[in-house]
Backbone as numpy.savetxt, mean C-alpha at the origin, in Angstrom:
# Nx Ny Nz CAx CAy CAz Cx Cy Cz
-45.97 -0.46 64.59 -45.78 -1.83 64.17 -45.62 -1.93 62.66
-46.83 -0.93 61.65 -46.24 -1.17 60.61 -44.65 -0.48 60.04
-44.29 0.29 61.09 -43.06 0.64 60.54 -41.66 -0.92 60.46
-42.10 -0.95 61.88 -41.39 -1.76 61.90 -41.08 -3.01 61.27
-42.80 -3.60 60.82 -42.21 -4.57 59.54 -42.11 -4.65 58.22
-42.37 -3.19 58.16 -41.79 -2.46 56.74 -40.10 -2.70 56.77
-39.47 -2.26 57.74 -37.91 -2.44 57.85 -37.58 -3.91 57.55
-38.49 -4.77 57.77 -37.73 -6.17 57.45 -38.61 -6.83 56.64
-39.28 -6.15 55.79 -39.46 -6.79 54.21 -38.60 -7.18 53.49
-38.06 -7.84 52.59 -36.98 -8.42 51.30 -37.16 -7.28 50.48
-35.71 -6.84 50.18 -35.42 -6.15 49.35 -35.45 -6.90 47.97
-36.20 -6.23 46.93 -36.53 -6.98 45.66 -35.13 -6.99 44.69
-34.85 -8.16 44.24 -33.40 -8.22 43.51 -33.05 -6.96 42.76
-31.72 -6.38 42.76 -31.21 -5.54 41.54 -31.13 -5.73 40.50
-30.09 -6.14 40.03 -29.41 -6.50 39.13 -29.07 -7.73 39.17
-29.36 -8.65 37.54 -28.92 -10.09 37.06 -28.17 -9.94 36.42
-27.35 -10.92 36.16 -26.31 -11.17 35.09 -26.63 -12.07 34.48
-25.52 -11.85 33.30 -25.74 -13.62 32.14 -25.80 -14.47 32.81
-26.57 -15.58 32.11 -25.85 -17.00 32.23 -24.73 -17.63 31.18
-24.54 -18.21 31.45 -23.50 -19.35 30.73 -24.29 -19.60 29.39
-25.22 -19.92 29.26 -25.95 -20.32 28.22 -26.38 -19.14 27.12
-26.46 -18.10 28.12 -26.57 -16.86 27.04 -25.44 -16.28 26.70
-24.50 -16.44 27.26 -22.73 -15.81 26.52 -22.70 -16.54 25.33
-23.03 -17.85 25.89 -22.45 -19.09 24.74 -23.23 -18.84 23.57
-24.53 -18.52 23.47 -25.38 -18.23 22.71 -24.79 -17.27 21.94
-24.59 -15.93 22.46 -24.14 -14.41 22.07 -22.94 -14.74 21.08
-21.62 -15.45 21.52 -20.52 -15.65 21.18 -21.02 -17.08 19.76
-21.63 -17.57 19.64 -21.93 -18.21 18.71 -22.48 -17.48 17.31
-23.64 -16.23 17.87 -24.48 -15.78 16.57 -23.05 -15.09 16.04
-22.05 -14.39 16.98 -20.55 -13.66 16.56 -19.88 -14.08 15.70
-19.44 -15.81 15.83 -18.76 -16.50 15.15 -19.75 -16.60 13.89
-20.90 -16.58 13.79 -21.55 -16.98 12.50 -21.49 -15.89 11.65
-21.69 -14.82 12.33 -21.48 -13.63 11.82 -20.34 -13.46 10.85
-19.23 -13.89 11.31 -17.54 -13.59 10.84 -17.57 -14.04 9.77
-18.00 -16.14 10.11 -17.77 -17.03 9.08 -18.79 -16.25 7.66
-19.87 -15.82 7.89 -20.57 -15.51 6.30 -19.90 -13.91 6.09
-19.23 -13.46 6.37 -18.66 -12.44 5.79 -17.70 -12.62 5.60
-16.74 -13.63 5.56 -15.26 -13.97 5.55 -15.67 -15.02 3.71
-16.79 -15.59 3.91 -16.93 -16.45 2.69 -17.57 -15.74 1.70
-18.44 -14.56 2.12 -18.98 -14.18 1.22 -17.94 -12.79 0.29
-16.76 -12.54 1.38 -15.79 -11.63 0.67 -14.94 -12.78 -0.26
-14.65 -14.04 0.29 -13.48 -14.60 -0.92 -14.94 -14.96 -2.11
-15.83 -15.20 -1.93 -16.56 -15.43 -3.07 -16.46 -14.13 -4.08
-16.92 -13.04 -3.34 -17.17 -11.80 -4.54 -15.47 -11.62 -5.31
-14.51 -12.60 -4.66 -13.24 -12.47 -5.14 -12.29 -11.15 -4.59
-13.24 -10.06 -3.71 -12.17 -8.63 -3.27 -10.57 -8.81 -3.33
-9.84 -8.76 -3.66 -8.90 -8.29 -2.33 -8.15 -6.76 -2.43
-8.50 -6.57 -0.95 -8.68 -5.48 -0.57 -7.25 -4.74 -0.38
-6.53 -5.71 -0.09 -4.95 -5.72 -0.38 -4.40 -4.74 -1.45
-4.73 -5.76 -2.35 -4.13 -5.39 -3.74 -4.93 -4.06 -3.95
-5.63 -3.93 -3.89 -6.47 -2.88 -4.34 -5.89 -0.98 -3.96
-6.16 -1.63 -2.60 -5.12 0.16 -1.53 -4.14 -0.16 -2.22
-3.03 -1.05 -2.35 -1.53 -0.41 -2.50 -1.20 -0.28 -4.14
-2.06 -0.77 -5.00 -2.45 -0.56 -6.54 -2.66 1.19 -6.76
-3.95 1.22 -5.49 -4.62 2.74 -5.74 -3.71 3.75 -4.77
-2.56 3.50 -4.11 -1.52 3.99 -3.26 -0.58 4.56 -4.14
0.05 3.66 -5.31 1.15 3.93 -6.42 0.35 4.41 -7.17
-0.67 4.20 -7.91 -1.56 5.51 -8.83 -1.55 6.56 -8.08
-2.09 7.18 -7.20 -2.20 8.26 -6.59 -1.08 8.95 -6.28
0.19 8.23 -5.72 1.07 8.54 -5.65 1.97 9.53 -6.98
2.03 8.54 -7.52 2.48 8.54 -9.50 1.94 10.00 -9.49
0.53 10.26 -9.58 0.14 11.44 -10.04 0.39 12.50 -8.66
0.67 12.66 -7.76 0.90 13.37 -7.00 2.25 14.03 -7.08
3.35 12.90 -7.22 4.59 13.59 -7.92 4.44 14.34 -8.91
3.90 13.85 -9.91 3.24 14.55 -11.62 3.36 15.73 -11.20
2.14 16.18 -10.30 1.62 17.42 -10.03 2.98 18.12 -9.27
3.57 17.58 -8.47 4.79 18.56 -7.19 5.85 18.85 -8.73
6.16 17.74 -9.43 6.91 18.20 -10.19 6.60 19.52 -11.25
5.51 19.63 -11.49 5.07 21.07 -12.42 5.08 21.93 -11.11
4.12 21.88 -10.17 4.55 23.04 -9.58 5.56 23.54 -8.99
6.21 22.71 -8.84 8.01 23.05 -8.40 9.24 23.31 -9.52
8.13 22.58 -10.60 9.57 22.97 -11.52 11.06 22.03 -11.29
10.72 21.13 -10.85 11.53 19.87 -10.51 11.34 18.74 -11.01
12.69 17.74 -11.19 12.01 16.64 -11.95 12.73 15.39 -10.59
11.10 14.62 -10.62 11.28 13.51 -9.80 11.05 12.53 -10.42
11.67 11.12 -9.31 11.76 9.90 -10.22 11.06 8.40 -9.21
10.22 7.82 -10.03 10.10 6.35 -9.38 11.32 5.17 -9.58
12.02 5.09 -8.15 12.78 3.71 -8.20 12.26 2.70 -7.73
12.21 1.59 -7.95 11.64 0.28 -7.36 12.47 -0.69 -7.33
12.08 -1.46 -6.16 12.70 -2.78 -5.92 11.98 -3.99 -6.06
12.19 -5.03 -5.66 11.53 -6.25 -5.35 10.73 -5.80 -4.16
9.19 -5.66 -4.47 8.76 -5.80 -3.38 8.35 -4.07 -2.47
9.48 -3.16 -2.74 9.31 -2.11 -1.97 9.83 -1.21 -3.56
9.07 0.61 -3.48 9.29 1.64 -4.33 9.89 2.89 -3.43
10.02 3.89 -3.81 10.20 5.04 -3.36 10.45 6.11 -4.65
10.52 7.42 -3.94 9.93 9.16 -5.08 12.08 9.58 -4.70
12.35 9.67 -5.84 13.51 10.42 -5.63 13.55 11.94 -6.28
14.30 12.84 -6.14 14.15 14.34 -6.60 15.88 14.83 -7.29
15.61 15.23 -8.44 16.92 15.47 -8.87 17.96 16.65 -8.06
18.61 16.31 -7.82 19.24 17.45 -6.80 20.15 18.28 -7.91
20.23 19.09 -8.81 21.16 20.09 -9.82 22.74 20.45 -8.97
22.30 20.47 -7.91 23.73 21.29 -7.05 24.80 20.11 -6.96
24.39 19.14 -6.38 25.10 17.98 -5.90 25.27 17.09 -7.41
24.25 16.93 -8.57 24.17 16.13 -9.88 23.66 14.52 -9.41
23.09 14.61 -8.48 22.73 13.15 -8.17 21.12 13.19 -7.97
20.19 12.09 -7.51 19.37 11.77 -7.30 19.14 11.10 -5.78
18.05 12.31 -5.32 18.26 11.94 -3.76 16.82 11.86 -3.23
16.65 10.95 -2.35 15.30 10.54 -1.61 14.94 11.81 -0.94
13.64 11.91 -1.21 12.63 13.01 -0.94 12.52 13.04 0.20
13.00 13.45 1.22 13.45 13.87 2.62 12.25 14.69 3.05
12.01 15.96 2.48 10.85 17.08 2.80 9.70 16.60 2.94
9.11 15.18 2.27 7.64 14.97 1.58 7.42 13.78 2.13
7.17 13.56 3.58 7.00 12.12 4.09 5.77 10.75 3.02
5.02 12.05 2.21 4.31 11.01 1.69 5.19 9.91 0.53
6.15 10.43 -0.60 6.73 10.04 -1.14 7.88 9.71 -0.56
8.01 8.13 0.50 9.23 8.05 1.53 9.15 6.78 0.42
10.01 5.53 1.47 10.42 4.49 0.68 9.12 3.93 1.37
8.37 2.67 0.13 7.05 2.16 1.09 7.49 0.78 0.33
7.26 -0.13 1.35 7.20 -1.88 1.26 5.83 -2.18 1.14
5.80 -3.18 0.28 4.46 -3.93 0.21 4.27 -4.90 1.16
3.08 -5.21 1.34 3.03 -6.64 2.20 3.45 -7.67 1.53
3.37 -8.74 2.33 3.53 -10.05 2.07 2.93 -10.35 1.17
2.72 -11.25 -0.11 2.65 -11.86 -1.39 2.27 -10.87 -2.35
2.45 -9.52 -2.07 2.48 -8.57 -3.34 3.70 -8.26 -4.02
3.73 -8.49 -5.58 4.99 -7.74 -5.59 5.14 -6.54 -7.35
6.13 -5.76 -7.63 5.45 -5.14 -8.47 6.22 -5.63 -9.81
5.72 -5.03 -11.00 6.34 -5.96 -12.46 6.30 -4.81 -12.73
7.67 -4.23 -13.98 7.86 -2.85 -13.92 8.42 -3.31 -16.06
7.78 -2.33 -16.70 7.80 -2.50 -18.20 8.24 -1.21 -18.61
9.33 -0.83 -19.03 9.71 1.12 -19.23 10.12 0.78 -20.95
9.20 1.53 -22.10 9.93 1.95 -22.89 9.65 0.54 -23.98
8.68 -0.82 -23.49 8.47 -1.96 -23.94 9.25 -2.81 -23.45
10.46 -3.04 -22.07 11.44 -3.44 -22.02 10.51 -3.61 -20.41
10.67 -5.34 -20.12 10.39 -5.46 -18.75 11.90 -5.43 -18.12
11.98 -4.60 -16.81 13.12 -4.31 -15.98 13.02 -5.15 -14.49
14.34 -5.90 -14.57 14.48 -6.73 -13.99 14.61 -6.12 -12.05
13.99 -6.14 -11.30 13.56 -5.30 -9.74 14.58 -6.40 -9.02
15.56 -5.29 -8.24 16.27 -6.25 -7.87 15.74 -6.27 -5.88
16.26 -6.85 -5.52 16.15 -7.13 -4.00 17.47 -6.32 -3.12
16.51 -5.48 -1.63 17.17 -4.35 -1.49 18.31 -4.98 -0.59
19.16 -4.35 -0.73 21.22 -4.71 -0.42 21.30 -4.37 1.01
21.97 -5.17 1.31 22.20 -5.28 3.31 23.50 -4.14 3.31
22.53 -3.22 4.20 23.52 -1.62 4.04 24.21 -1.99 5.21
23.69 -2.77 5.71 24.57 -3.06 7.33 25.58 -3.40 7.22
26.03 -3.99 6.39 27.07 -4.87 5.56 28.44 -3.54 5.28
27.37 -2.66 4.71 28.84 -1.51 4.20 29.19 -0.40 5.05
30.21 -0.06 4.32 31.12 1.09 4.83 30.15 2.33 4.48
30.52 3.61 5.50 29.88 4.80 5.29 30.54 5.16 3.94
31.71 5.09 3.05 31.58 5.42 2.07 31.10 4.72 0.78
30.67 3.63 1.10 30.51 2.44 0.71 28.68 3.18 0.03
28.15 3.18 1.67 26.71 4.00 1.39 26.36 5.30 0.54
27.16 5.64 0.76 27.35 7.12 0.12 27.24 7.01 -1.68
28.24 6.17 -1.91 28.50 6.02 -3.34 27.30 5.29 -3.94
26.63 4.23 -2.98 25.41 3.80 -3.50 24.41 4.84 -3.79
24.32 5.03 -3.18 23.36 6.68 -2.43 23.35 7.10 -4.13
24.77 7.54 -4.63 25.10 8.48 -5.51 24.88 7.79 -6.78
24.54 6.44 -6.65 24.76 6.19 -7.91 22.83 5.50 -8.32
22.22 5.78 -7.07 20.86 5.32 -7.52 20.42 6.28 -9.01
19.30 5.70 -9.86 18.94 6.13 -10.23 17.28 6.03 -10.81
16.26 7.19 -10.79 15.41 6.21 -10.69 14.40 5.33 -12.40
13.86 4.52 -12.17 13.11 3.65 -13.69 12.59 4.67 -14.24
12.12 5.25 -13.25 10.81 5.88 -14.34 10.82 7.74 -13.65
10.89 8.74 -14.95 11.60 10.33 -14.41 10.23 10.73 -15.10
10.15 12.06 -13.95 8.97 12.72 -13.88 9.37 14.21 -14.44
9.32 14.72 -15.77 10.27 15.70 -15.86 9.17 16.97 -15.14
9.61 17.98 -15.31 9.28 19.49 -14.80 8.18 20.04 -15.54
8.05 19.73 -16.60 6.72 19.85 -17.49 5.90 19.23 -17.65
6.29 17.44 -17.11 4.63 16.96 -16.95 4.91 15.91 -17.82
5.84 16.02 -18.23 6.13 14.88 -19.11 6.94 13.41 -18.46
6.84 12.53 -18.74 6.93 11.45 -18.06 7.24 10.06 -18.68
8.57 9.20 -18.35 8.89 7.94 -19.13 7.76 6.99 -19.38
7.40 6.72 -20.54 6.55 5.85 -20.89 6.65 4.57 -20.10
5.64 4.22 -18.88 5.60 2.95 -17.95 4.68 1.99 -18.26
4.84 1.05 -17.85 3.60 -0.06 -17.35 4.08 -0.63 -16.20
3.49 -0.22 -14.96 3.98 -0.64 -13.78 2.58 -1.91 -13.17
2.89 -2.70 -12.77 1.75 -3.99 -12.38 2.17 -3.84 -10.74
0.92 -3.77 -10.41 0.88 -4.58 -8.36 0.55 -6.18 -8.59
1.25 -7.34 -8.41 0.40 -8.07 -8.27 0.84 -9.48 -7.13
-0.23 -10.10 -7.21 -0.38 -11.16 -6.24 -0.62 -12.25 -7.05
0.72 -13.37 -6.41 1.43 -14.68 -7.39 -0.25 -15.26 -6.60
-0.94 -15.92 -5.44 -1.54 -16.84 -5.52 -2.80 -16.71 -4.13
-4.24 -16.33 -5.32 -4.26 -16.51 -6.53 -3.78 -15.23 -7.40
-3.30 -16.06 -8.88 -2.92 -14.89 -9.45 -3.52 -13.67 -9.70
-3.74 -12.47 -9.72 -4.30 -11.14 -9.78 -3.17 -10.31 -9.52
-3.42 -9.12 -10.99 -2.69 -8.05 -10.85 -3.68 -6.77 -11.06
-3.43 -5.51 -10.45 -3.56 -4.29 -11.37 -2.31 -3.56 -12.00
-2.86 -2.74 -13.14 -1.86 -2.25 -14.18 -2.09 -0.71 -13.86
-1.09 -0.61 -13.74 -0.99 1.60 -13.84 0.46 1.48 -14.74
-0.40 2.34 -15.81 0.48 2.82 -17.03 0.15 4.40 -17.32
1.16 4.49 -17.89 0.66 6.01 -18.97 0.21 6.06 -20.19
-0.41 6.21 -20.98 -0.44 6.55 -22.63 0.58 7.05 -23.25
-0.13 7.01 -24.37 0.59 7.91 -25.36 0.28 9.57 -25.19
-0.75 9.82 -24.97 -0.87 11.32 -24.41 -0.18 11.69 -23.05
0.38 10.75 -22.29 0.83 10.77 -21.00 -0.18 10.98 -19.95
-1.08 10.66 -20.09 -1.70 10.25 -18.76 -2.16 9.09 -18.06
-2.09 9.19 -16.54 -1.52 7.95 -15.99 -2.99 7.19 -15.82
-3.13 5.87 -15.79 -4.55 5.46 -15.88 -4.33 4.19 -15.01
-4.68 3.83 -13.94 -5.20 2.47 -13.49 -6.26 1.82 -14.22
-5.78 0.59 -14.19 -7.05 -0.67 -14.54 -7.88 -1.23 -13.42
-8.81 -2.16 -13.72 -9.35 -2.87 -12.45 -8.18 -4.53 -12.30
-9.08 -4.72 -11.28 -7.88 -6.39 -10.98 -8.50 -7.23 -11.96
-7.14 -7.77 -12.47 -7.50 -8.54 -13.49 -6.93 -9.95 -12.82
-8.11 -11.11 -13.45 -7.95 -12.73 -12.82 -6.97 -13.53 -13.41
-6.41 -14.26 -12.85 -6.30 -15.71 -13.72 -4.63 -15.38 -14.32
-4.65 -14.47 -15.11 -3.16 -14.38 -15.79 -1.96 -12.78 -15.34
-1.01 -13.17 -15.37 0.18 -11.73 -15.33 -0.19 -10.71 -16.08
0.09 -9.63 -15.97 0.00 -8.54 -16.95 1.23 -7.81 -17.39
């Protein structure tokens, strides 16, 4: 007998789930969460933006520096409105041709409201906006191709066109500055507020 009404005792519950009231709860402390880290980053002023693609073209800059001494080659920064790229003097052909071998030095676009201010020699250079190739003829491309050239040349010894290249962001205003010296070495600044550089 006691077996038998052992078999038809209530099995004691498994497993509960949420309620409604505790998701809602959960998903609330989430949202509070976001909102004081979303206010407390525009307060400290970051942006994190400007900052990578500032410290992207410094690093970059000096990475050519370096391929160019050890190769014994001289490479060049061209820039546009908005987007740069590493070109490499080609001696055989006499032209200047995009660095094909070195995916790091490809052509790179900035995001949205960055753009760069380019100073060679004391002379700000006017960055033009890149040309609808769709538009031309294959020899059309070609001759463009041939006739790029780039702002700023990285010669084979380390030596390098006197720059002041700016990343910056129209609003709010903030730029960083990567220049060279007079000794030629390349130096980033921090972000600077309020005015152009």
């Amino acid at each position: 007998m006691s077996r038998s009404s052992s078999r038809w005792t209530q099995a004691e519950p498994t497993e509960k789930g949420f309620t409604l009231i505790e998701l809602m709860v959960v998903v609330l402390i989430v949202g509070l969460l976001a909102a004081v880290m979303v206010v407390s980053v525009s307060i400290t002023g970051r942006d994190s933006e400007l900052e990578q693609e500032s410290q992207r073209v410094f690093s970059l800059v000096k990475y050519a520096r370096e391929k160019a001494e050890l190769q014994t080659r001289e490479f060049g920064l061209l820039l546009g409105n908005g987007r740069y790229e590493f070109l490499t003097y080609d001696p055989r052909k006499l032209i200047w041709r995009t660095v094909d071998e070195d995916e790091s030095l490809r052509l790179r676009e900035l995001p949205q409201g960055l753009r760069l201010r380019l100073v060679v020699e004391g002379r700000e250079v006017v960055l033009k906006d890149p040309e609808n190739d769709e538009k031309k003829t294959e020899e059309q491309r070609k001759k463009a191709e041939a006739e790029r050239v780039p702002h700023v040349i990285i010669y084979s010894n380390g030596d390098l066109t006197p720059f002041s290249l700016s990343v910056e962001r129209e609003d709010p205003v903030r730029s960083v500055r990567i220049s060279s010296n007079e000794e030629g070495v390349i130096e980033a600044g921090d972000i600077v507020e309020g005015k152009k550089s």
